[in-house]
Rosetta silent file (secondary structure, phi, psi, omega in degrees, C-alpha in Angstrom):
SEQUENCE: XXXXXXXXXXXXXXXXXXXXXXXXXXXXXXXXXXXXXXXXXXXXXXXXXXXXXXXXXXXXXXXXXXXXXXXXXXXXXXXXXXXXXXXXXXXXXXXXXXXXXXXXXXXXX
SCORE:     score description
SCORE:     0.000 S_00000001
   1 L     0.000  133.711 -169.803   65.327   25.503 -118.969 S_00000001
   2 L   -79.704  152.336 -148.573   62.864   27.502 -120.627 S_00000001
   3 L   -69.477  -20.954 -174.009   62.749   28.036 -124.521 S_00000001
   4 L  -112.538    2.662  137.424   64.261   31.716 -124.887 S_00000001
   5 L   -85.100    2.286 -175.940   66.825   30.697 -122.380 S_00000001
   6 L   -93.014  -57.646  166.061   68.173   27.598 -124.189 S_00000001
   7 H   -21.036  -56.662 -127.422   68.261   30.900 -127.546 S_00000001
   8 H   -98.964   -1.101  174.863   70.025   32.962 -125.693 S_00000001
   9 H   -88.309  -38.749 -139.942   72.876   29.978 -124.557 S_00000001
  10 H   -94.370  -31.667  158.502   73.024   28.121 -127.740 S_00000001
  11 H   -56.818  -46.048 -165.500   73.717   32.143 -129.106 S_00000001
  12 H   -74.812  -20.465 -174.905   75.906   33.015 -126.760 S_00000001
  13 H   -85.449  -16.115 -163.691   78.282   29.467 -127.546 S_00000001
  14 H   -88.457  -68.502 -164.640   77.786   30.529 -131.462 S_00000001
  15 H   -53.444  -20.646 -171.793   79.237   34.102 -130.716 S_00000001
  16 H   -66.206  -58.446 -171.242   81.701   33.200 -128.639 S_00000001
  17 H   -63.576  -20.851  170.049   83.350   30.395 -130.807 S_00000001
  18 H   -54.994  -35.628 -178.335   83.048   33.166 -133.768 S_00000001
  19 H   -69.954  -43.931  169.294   85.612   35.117 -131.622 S_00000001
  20 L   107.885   29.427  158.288   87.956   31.943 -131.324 S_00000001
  21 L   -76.129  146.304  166.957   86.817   32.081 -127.168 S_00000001
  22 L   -98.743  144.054  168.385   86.133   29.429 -125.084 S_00000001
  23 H   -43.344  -69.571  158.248   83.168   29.624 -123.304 S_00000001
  24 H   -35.120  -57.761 -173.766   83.831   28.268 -120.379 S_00000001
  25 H   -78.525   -4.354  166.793   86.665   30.955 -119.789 S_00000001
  26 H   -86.554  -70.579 -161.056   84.629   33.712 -120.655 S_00000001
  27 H   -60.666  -31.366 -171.426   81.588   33.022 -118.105 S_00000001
  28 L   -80.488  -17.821 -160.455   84.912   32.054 -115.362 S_00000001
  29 H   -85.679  -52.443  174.520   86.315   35.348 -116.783 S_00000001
  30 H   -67.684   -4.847 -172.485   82.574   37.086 -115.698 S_00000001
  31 H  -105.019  -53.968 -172.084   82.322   35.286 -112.284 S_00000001
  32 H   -58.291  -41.364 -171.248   85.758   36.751 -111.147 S_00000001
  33 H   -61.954  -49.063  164.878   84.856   40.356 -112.556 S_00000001
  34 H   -38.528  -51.831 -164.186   81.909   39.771 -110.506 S_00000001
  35 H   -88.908   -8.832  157.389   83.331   38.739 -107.540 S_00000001
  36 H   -62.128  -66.283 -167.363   86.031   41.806 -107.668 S_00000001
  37 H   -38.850  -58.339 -136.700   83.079   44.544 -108.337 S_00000001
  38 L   -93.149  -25.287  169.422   81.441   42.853 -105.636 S_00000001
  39 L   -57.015  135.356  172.465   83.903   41.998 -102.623 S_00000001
  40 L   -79.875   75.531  156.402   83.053   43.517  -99.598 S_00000001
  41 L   -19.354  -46.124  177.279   86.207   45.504  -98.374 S_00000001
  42 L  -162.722 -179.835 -161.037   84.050   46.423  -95.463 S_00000001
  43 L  -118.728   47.994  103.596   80.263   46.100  -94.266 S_00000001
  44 L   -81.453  103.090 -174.114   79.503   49.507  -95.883 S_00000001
  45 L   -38.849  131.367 -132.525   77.469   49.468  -98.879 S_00000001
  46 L  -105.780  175.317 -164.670   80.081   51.115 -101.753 S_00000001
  47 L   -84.613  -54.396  179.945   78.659   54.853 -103.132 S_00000001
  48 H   -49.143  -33.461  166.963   78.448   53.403 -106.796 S_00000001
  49 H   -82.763   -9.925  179.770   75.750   50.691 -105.662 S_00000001
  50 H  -102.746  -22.661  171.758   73.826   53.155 -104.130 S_00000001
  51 H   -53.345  -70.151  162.737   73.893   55.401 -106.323 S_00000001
  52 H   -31.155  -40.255 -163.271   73.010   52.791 -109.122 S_00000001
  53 H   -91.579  -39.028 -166.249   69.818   51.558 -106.895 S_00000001
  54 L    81.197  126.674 -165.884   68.970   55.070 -106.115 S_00000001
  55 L   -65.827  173.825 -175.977   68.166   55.870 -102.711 S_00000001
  56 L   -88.246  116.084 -175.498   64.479   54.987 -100.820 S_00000001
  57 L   -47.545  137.268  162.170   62.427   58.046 -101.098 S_00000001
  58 L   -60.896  142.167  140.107   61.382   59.101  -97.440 S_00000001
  59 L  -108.094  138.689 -162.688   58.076   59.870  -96.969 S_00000001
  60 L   -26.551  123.202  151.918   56.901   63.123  -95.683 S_00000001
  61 L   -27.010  148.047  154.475   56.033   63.452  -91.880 S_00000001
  62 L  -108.869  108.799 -170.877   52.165   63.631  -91.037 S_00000001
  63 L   -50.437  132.948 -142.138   50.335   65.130  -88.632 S_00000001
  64 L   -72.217    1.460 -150.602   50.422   63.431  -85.262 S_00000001
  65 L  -155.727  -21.390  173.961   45.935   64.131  -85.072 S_00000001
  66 L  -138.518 -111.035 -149.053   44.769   64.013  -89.052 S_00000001
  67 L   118.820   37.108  148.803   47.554   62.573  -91.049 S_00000001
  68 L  -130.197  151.094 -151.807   48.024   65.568  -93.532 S_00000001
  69 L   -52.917  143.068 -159.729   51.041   66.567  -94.119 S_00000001
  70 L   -91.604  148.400  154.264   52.922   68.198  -90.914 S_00000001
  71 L   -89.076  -36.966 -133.352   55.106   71.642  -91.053 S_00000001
  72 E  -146.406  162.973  144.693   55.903   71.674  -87.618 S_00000001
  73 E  -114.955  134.377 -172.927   57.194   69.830  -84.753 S_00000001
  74 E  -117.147  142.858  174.871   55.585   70.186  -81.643 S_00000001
  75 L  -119.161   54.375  174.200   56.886   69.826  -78.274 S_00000001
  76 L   -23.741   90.143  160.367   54.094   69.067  -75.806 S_00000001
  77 E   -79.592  134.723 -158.799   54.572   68.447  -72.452 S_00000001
  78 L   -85.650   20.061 -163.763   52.602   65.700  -70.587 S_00000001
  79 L   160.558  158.229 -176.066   53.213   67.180  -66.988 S_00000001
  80 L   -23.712  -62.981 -173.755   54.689   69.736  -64.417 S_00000001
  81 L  -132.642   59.637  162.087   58.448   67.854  -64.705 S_00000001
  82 L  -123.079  175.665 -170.813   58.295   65.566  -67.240 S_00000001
  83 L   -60.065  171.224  148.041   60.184   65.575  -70.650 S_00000001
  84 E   -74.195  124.040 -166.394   58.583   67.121  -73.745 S_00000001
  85 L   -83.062  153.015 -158.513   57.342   64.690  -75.925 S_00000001
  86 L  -102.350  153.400  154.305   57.969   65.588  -80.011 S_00000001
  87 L  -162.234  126.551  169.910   54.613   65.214  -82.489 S_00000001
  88 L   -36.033  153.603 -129.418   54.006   66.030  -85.795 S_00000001
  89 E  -157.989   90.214  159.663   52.016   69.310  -86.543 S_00000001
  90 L   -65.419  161.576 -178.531   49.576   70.608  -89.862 S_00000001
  91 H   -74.498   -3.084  151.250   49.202   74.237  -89.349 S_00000001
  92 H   -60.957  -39.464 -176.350   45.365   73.498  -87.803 S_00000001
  93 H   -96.657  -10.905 -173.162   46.812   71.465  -85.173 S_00000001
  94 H   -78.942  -56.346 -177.819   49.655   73.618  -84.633 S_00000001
  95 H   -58.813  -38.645  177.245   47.385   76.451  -83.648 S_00000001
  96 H   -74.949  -45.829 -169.969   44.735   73.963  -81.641 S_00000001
  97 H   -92.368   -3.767  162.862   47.606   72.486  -79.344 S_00000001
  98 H   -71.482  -39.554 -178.881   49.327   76.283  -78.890 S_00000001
  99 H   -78.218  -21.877 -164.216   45.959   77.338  -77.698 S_00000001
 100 L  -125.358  -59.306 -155.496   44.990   74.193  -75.573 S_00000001
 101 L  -101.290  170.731  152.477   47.871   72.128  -74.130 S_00000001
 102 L   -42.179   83.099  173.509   51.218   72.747  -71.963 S_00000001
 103 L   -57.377  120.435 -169.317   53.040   74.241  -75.061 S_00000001
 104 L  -110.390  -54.355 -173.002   56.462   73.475  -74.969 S_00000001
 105 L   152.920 -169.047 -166.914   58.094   75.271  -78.219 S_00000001
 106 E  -177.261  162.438  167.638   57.818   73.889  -81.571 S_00000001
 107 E  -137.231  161.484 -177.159   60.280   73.963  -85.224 S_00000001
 108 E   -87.853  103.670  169.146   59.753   74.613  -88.519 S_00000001
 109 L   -50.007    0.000    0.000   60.362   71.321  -91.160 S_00000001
């Protein structure tokens, strides 16, 4: 055990017995409160841990042809009857693939 964790035990057994605690039941006393906070109820992730973690920023869409940041979705078809395919859009490429390909429609981000 490393030197400022043996501190921080041989402290925590000083403070404790100052209180007139036992250790032992105080660390069994933090392992239940743990294991309350901490039960899974169900196999959704509770609002208060995510909140706490903070959620994972997204990062921005990019345009599908340079890979600076897109405005648009474009909806490009590759042929006569097939579906339209979706691809990110800077306003340079939105205007080069309006002008050149089988234009489909397009949205705003």
């Amino acid at each position: 055990m490393p030197p400022e964790q043996e501190e921080a035990v041989k402290e925590f057994v000083r403070l404790v017995k100052a209180r007139n605690e036992s250790a032992s039941e105080k660390v069994l006393e933090w392992i239940i409160q743990f294991v309350e906070e901490n039960k899974p109820v169900n196999p959704q992730t509770r609002l208060d841990v995510i909140l706490d973690r903070g959620a994972p920023a997204k990062e921005p869409p990019t345009c599908s042809f340079c890979l600076k940041p897109a405005t648009y979705i474009g909806y490009l078809k590759d042929g006569l009857f097939s579906v339209a395919r979706a691809v990110y859009l800077c306003d340079v490429h939105r205007n080069v693939q309006r002008a050149q390909s089988p234009y489909y429609g397009e949205r705003k981000l």
